[in-house]
C-alpha positions in Angstrom: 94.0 87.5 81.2 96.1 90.8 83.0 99.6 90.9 83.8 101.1 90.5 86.8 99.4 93.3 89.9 102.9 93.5 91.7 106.6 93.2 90.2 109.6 91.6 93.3 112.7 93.2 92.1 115.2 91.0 93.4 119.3 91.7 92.9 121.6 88.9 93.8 124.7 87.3 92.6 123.9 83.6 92.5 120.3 82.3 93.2 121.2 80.1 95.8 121.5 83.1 98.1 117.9 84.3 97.4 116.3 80.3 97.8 114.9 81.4 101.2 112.8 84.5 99.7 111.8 82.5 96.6 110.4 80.1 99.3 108.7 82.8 101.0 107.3 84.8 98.2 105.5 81.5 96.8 103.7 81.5 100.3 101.9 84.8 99.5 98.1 85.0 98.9 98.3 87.0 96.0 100.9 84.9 94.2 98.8 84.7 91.1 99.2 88.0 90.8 102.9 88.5 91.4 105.8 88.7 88.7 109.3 87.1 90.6 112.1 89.5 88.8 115.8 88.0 89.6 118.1 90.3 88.1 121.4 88.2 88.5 125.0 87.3 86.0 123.9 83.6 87.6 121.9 81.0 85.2 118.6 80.4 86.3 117.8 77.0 87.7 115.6 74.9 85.5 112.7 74.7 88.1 112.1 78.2 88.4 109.6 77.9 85.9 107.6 81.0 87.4 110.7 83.5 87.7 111.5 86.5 85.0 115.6 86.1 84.6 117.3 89.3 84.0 120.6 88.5 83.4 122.6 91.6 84.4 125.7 92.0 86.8 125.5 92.7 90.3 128.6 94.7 90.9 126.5 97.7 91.3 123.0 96.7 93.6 121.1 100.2 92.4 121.6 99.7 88.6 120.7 95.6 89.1 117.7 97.3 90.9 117.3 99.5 88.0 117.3 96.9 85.1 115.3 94.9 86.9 112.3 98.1 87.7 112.5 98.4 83.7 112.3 95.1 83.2 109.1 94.7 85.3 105.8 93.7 83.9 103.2 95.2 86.8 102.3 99.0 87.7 103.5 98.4 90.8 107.6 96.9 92.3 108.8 96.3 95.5 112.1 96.0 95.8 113.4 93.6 97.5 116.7 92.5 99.9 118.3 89.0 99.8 117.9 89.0 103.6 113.9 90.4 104.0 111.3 87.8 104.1 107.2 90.0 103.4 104.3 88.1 105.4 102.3 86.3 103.0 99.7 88.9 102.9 102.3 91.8 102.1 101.3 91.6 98.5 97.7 91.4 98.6 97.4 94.3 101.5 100.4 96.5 99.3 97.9 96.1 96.5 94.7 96.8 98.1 96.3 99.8 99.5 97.4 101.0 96.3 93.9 101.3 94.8 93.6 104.7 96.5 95.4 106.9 93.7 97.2 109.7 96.2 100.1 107.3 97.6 102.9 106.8 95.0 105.0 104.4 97.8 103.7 102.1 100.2 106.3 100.7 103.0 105.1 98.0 105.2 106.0 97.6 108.8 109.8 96.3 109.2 110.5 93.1 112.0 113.6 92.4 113.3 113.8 88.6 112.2 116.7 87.6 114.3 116.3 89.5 117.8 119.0 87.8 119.3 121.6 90.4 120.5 122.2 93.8 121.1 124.2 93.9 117.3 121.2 92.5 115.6 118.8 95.2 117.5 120.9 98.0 117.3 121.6 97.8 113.4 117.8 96.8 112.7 116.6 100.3 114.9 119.5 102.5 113.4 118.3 101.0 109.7 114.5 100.4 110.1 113.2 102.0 113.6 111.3 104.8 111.4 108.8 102.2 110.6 108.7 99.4 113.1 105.5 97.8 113.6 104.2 99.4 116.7 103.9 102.6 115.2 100.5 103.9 113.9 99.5 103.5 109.6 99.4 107.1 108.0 101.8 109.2 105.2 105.4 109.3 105.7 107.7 111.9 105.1 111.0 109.7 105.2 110.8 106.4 102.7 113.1 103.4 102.5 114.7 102.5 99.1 114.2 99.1 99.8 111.4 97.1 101.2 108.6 99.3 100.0 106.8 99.1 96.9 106.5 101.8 94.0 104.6 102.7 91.2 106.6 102.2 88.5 106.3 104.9 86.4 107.1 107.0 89.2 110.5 105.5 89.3 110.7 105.5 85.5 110.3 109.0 85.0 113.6 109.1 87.1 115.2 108.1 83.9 118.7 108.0 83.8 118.8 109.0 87.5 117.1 105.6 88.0 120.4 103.8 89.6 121.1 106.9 91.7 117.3 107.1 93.4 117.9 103.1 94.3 121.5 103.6 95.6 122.0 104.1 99.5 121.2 108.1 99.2 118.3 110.5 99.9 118.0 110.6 95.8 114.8 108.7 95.9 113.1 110.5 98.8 114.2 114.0 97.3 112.8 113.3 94.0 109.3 112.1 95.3 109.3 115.1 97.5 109.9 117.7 94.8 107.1 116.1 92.9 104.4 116.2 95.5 104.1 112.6 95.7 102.8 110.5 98.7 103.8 107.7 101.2 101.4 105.4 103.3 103.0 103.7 106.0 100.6 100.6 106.5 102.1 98.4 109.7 98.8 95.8 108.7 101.3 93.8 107.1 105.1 93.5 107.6 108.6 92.6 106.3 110.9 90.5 108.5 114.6 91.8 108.0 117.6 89.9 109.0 120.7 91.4 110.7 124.2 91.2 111.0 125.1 89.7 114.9 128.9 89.2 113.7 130.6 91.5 115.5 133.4 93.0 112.6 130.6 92.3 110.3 128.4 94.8 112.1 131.5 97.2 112.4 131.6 97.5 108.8 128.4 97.8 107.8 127.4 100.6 110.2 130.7 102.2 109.4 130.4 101.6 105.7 126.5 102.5 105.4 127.7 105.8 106.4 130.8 106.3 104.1 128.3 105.3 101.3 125.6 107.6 102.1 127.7 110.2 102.1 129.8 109.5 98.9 126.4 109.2 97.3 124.6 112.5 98.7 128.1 114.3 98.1 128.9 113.0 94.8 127.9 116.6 92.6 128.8 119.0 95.5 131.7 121.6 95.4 134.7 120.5 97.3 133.9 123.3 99.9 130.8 122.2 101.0 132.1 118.6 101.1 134.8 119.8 103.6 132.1 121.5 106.0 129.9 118.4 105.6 133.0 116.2 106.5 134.4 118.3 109.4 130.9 118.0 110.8 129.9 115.0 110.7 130.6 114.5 114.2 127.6 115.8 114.8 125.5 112.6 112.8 124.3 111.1 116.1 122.9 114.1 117.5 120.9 114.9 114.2 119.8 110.8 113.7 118.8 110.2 117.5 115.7 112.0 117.3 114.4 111.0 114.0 114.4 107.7 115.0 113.1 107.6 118.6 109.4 107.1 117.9 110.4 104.0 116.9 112.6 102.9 119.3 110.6 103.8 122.3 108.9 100.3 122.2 111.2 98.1 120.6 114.2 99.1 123.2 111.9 98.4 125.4 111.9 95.0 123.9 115.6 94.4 123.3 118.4 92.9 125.4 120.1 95.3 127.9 122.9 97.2 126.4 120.8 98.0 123.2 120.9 101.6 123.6 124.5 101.4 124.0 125.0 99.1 120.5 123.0 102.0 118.9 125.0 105.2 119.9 128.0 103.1 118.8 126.7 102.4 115.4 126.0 106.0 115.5 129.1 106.8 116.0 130.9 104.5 113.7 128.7 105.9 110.4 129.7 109.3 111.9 133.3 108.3 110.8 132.6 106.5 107.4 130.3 109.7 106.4 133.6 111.8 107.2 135.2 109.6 104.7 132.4 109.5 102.3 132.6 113.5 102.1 136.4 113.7 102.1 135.8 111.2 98.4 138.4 108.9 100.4 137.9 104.7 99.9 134.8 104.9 98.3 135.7 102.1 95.9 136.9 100.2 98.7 133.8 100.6 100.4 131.0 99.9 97.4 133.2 96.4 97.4 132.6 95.7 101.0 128.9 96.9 101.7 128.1 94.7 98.4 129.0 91.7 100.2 127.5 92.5 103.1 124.0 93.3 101.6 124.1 90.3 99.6 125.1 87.8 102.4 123.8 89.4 105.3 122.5 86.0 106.1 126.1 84.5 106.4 127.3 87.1 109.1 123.5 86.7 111.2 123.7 83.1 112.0 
């Protein structure tokens, strides 16, 4: 008998917070076929019979993600969020999709799971808009690090630049472009992502996401080009608004009044952390704080 088709890379710091997408990942039509990998410092419940433990810390969500792509048994990984629930065909149609040899990535359509507010539909368009699940299936140009599934030698012939390409940064997306390799968007199937509707919560995460992003993309840059980036970062919403409107057109449509208005705000807010990010200025702080948001993004979304 083969080995798993498709390795779930999943990073958390106690099990408990990832019961619901254990639930939801049994549900999947292809679950024969799938390899469960839990990279967590937390023991492994006894029950979990049919999930590979990687015991690794999770101070650092790319280089859990990392251990737990090399730890993976299939040709194939999607990674996974602690707060993203895939349809129960997202396996079997990721899979199918795969059998054509010129995509290297494969990123489903994204769902708002909670559309509840203006906070919750903001920060799902701002994060996911590029591949809502109105718009048509075809190659990308822009990939997410998470949610989407990989081959995985492609992301093991990163080698030791592994944690980088998984980290909140355009590593990943750089990397596949310099090596000619493809994306498919395919919106037949789709991943239902949960948002923050805690209003500090939300504050921090938008402004955060940005400070990280830029600490990341900044992090070998001279301090001169830093500075430019930093004084002109002002101009984020401005060069962000566009790339995501194709996306939005429909689902603002969709959203509670005042949506727009939550979005240029976010906007705005990752304008200032990515100010930060390229000054080098509370970048500690801020790995500490978007951590706990990633991981319990289903605390602050109730």
């Amino acid at each position: 008998m083969g080995g798993p088709a498709l390795s779930v890379v999943l990073a958390t710091d106690t099990f408990a917070t990832i019961q619901g997408v254990i639930e939801c990942l049994g549900r999947q039509t292809l679950r024969h076929a799938i390899e469960i990998v839990v990279v967590s410092p937390d023991r492994c419940p006894p029950d979990l019979t049919d999930v590979r433990h990687v015991p690794h810390p999770v101070n650092d969500l790319a280089d859990a993600r990392a251990a737990g792509v090399r730890a993976a048994a299939a040709p194939l990984v999607f990674i996974g969020e602690t707060h993203s629930f895939p349809d129960p065909d997202l396996a079997e149609r990721t899979v199918a999709a795969f059998s054509d040899p010129q995509w290297f990535v494969v990123v489903p359509a994204l769902r708002n799971a909670n559309p509840t507010g203006v906070l919750s539909w903001s920060g799902f368009l701002c994060d996911y808009g590029a591949w809502a699940e109105e718009l048509p299936e075809g190659p990308l140009a822009g990939i997410p690090v998470y949610n989407a599934t990989f081959r995985r030698k492609m992301l093991l012939a990163l080698g030791d630049r592994l944690p980088a390409a998984l980290a909140q940064s355009d590593d990943l997306a750089v990397a596949m472009r310099a090596s000619g390799q493809r994306a498919l968007f395919l919106p037949s199937t789709c991943v239902s992502h949960q948002n923050t509707t805690q209003f500090w919560p939300w504050v921090r995460n938008r402004f955060l996401g940005g400070q990280i992003i830029a600490a990341n993309r900044s992090r070998t840059w001279p301090w001169p080009k830093r500075l430019v980036f930093a004084c002109g970062a002002f101009l984020v919403p401005a060069v962000l608004l566009p790339r995501f409107l194709p996306g939005w057109r429909a689902r603002v449509r969709r959203g509670p009044a005042g949506t727009m208005a939550a979005v240029l705000l976010s906007l705005c807010l990752r304008a200032a952390g990515e100010t930060l990010g390229y000054a080098g200025l509370f970048v500690a702080v801020a790995e500490k704080g978007i951590l706990d948001l990633e991981l319990h993004k289903m605390h602050y979304s109730r």
